[in-house]
N, C-alpha and C positions, 0 to 999 in steps of 0.2 A: 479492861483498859482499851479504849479506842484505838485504834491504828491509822498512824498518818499516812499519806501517800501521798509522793512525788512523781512529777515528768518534768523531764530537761531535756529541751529541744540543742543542738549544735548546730552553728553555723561558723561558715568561713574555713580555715586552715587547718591540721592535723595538729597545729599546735595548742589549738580552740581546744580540740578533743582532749589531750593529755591534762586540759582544765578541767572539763567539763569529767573525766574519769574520775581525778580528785575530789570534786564538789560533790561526784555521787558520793562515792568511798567515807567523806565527813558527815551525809546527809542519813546513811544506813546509820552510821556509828552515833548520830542523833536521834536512830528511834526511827524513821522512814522508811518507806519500802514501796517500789517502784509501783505503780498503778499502769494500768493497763494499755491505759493512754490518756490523754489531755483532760477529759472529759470526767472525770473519774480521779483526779488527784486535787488534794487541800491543796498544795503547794506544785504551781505551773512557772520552772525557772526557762527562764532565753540567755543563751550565752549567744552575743551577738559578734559581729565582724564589722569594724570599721575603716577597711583597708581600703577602699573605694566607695564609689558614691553610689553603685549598682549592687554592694555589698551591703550601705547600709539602708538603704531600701527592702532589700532582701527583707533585715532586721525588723524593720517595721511593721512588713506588712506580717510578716510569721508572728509577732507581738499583737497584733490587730484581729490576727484570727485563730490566737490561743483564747486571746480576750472573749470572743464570741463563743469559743470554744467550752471557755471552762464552769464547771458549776458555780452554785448560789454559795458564796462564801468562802471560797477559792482564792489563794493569794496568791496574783500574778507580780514576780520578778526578772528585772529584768538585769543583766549582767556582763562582763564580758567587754571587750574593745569598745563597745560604742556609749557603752553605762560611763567606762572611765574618761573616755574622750567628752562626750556631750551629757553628761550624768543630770547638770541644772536643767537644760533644754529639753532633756528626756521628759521629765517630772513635770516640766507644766507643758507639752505639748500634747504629753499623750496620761490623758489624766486616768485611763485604763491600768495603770501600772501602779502597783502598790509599794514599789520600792524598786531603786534603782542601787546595784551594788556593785560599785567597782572591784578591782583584783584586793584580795584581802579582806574586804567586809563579808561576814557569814549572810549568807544567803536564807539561812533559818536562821536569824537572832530573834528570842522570842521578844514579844512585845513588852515584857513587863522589864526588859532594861532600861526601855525609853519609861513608862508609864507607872515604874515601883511600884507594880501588885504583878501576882501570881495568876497564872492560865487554869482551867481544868487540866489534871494532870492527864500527860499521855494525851496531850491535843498541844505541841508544840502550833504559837501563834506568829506571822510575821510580822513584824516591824510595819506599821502602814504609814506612820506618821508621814507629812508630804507638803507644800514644799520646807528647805530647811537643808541644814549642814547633814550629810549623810553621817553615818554611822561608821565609827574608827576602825580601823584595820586590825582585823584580828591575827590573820597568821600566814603564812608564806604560802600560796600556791604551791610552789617550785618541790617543797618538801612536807606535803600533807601526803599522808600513807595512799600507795594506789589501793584499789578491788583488783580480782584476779579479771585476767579477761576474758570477754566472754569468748573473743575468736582467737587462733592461734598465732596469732601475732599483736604486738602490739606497740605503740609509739612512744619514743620515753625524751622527755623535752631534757639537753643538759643545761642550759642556759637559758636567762629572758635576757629582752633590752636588745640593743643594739647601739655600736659607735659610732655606725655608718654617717654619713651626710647627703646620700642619695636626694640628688633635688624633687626628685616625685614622693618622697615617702615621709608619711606623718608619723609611722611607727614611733619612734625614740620620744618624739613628744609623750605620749602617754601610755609604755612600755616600759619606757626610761634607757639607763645606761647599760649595757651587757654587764650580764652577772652568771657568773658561770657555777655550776657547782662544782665540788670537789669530784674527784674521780671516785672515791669511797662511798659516796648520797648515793652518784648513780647506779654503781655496781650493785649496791645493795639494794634499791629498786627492779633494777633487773633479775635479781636471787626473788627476791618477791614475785616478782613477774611468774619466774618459771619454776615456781611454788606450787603454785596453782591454788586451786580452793573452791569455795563459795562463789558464782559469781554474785551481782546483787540483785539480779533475777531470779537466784535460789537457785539456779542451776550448776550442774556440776561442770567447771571451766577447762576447756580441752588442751591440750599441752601448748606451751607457747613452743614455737619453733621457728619466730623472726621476728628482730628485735630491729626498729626504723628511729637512728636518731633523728631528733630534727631541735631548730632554734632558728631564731632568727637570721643569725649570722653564723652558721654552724661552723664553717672553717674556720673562725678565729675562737674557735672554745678555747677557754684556758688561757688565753692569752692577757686579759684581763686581771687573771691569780698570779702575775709576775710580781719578784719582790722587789721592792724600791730601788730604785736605779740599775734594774736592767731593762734591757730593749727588749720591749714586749714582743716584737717581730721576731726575735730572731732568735736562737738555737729548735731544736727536735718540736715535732707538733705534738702539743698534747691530745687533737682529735686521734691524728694517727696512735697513739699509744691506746686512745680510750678505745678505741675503732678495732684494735688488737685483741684487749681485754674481754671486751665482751664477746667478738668474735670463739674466743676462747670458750665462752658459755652456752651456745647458741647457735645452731645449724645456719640461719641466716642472719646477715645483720645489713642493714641496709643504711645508706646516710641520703637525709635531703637537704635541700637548699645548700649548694655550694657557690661563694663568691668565687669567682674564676682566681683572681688574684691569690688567691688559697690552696688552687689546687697544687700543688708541692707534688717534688719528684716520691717524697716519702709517704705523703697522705695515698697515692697513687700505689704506691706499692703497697699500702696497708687495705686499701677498697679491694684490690687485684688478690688478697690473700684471703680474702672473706672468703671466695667462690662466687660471692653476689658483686659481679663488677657492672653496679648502675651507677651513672654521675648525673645528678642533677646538678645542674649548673645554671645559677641566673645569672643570662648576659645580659637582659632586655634589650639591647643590640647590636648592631658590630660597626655600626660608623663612628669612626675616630672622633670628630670633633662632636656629633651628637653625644656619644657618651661620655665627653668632658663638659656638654652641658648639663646632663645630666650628673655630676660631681660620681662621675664612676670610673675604672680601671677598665682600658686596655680595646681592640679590635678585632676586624673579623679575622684577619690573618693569622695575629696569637691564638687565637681559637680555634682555628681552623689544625696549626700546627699541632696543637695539644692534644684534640682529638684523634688527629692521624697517630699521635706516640700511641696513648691509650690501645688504638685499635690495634697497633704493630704487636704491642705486648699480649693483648687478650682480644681475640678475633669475634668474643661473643659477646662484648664492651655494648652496654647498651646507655642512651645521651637523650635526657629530655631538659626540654628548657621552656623557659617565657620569655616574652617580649611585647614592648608597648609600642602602641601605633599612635602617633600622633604627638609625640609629645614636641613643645613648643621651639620652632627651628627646624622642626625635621621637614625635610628637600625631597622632591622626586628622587633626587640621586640619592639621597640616605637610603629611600625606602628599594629604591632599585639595590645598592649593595645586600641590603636585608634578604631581597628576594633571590639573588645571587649566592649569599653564605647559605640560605635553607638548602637550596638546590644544588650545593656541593657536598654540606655537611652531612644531607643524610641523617639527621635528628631520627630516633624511632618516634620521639613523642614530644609536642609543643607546643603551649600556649600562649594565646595573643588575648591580650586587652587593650581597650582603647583611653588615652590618657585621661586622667582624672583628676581634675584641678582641686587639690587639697588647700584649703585653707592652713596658711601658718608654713607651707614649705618652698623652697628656692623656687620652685616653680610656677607657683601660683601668679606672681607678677611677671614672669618673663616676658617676654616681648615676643611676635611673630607667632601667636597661636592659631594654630592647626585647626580650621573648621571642623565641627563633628562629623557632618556628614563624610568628609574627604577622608579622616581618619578609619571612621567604618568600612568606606571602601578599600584603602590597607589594607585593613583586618579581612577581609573579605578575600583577598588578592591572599594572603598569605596563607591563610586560614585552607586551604583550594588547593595549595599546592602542598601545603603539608600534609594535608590529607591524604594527597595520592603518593606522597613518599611513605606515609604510616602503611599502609595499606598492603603498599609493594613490601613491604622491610618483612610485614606481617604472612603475605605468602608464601616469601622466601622460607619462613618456617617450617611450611611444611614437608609432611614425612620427614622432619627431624623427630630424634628422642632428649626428651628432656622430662626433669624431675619437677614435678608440679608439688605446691603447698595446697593442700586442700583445706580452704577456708569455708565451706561449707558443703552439704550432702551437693553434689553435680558443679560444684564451682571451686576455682582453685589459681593457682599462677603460679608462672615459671620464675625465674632470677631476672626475665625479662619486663617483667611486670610488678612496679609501685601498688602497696593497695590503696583504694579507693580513690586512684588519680588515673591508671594507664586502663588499658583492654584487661579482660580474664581469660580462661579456659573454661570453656563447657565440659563437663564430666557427666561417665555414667553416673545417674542419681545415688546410688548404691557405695558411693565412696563417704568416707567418715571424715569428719571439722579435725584437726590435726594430723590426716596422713599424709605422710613422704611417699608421694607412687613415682616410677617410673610411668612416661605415657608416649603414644607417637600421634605427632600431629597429624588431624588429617584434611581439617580445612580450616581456610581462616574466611573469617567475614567481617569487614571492617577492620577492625581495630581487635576482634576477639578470634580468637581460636577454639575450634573443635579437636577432641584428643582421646583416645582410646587408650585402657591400659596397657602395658606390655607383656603383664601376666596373663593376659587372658587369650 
């Protein structure tokens, strides 16, 4: 019997990923197994990002040079935020692409559902037919079994959708409404997690030992599972409870994306009990009336307060954020306040993007838009100065001791460090993918740290 082989490219957010783990996880359990690389796999999937317009370019052009990429007879799909957002437009733009499948369509449905005859067996075929009604929704993302992972940590989404109304954000359009899962799906995800196993590289998966939730709208998890005529706002947070739970299971547990409006005295007390006190927090910015153009909660001053509580309680409280430049209405003086809250608050880590007129959201018609160029020089302006505060924050570490996750042989991170968003630690090569070492820093550069063991 012939053996299929797959490659799945990820773009965009950590939430992209906990799909794109899923989509493996069903594509082994259909008979696949991972190819080496692009070049070399039947089936070449894109999980794309259509959160911005520089995202989905991104998208494009990685689908343009898998295409070029991939062998003679190879079926390129394509999937993910931009499949479900612009799935018709995908199909006759980019005639490269053998199938466009949004969230819930199998990515491997064999062709003989559209065409009623049978494949050579053990040569699962794709679906090419093009253009035309895509193919039905087969089954939940949110709860298709994970694979073990292959690094020691791993991301576990509690929720899709979102309720939000944020004027820049197309999300909810083709995301849909926040849907949270039970606290039970996740935990037992998480037991799965730190199972271990197989990865679906046939390797053997090293212990999980940090568990990152994320969602779109993380701080209102559960909120949504209220029973009919209560206020969904109001009593005990269910993140803080889940945020406990798992904590319970898991040497680190880490949350992202937090709406400020969220962060509660109790969610605060639940991060601060983990050990791992990081707050991602999206302000995207702190001018009062810009972020009521923006249909969002709150200023720089509330912001500023909240972080000072945080630090008062845990003095190793570490704060990254994003913010948009440009968005339409924004003043010299917004963008001066902006450059005022960085320069107090001290962020370890934060990014800027430049506004991106979504089609279909509050913002797209506003009035008083913000030239490109003018916006980039914002970005540029902020981008400069947060720099030199990352930098400074990241000295100050040295010759401290702290316990490093070691995510791979010579690479690793503190409690201070998100994966695959913030700085690392440089390690002797000699350290192992799942150890807990003690280390003392001994230089930073940029954004990363140098660290030697303590044992030695």
């Amino acid at each position: 019997m012939v053996e299929s082989r797959y490659w799945l490219q990820t773009l965009g957010c950590p939430k992209n990923q906990v799909d794109s783990d899923k989509l493996e996880g069903r594509l082994v359990g259909q008979g696949y197994r991972r190819a080496a690389d692009a070049s070399e796999a039947d089936l070449v999937v894109v999980n794309t990002c259509a959160f911005i317009e520089s995202a989905r370019q991104e998208s494009i052009d990685t689908v343009l040079e898998l295409a070029d990429l991939r062998r003679d007879g190879a079926r390129l799909v394509v999937t993910g935020c931009m499949a479900e957002r612009y799935g018709s437009e995908i199909s006759d733009a980019l005639p490269e692409v053998d199938l466009v499948a949004g969230f819930g369509v199998d990515v491997a449905e064999p062709v003989a559902v559209e065409l009623g005859r049978a494949e050579p067996a053990g040569v699962p075929v794709l679906l090419a037919r093009k253009p035309g009604p895509r193919p039905s929704r087969g089954f939940d993302l949110l709860e298709l079994a994970r694979p073990a992972s292959e690094v020691p940590w791993a991301y576990v989404k509690v929720a899709e959708g979102c309720d939000r109304i944020c004027g820049f954000c197309a999300i909810p359009s083709f995301r849909g409404k926040q849907r949270s899962r039970h606290v039970g799906e996740v935990m037992d995800e998480v037991a799965q997690l730190l199972t271990g196993g197989i990865t679906t590289a046939g390797q053997v998966a090293p212990p999980v030992r940090e568990i990152v939730l994320v969602a779109q709208d993380l701080a209102s998890y559960g909120r949504d599972r209220s029973r009919p005529g209560e206020r969904v706002r109001a009593g005990p947070s269910p993140l803080a409870a889940l945020t406990r739970a798992v904590s319970d299971r898991v040497e680190r547990t880490r949350l992202l994306y937090l709406y400020p409006s969220g962060l509660t005295d109790e969610l605060i007390e639940a991060v601060l009990a983990t050990g791992v006190p990081y707050f991602d927090l999206s302000l995207q910015h702190v001018s009062r009336p810009l972020l009521a153009r923006m249909r969002r909660w709150g200023d720089g001053e509330r912001f500023l307060r909240r972080i000072a509580d945080i630090r008062a309680a845990d003095a190793r409280a570490t704060f990254r954020s994003s913010f948009i430049l440009g968005y339409p209405g924004e003043t010299e003086r917004d963008h001066d306040l902006l450059l005022e809250f960085l320069a107090e608050a001290q962020l370890d880590w934060a990014g800027f993007f430049p506004f991106s007129k979504e089609a279909g959201t509050h913002a797209a018609d506003l009035p008083d838009q913000v030239p490109a160029p003018l916006a980039l020089e914002r970005l540029r302006e902020c981008t400069e100065l947060q720099d030199a505060i990352t930098a400074a924050k990241r000295d100050l570490l040295v010759g401290a001791t702290r316990q490093v996750l070691v995510d791979a042989p010579g690479r690793g991170r503190t409690i201070h460090e998100a994966p695959e968003i913030d700085g690392i630690v440089h390690l002797p090569d000699d350290t192992v993918a799942g150890e807990l070492i003690d280390v003392v820093i001994t230089t930073a550069v940029g954004p990363d740290l140098y660290a030697e063991r303590t044992d030695r």
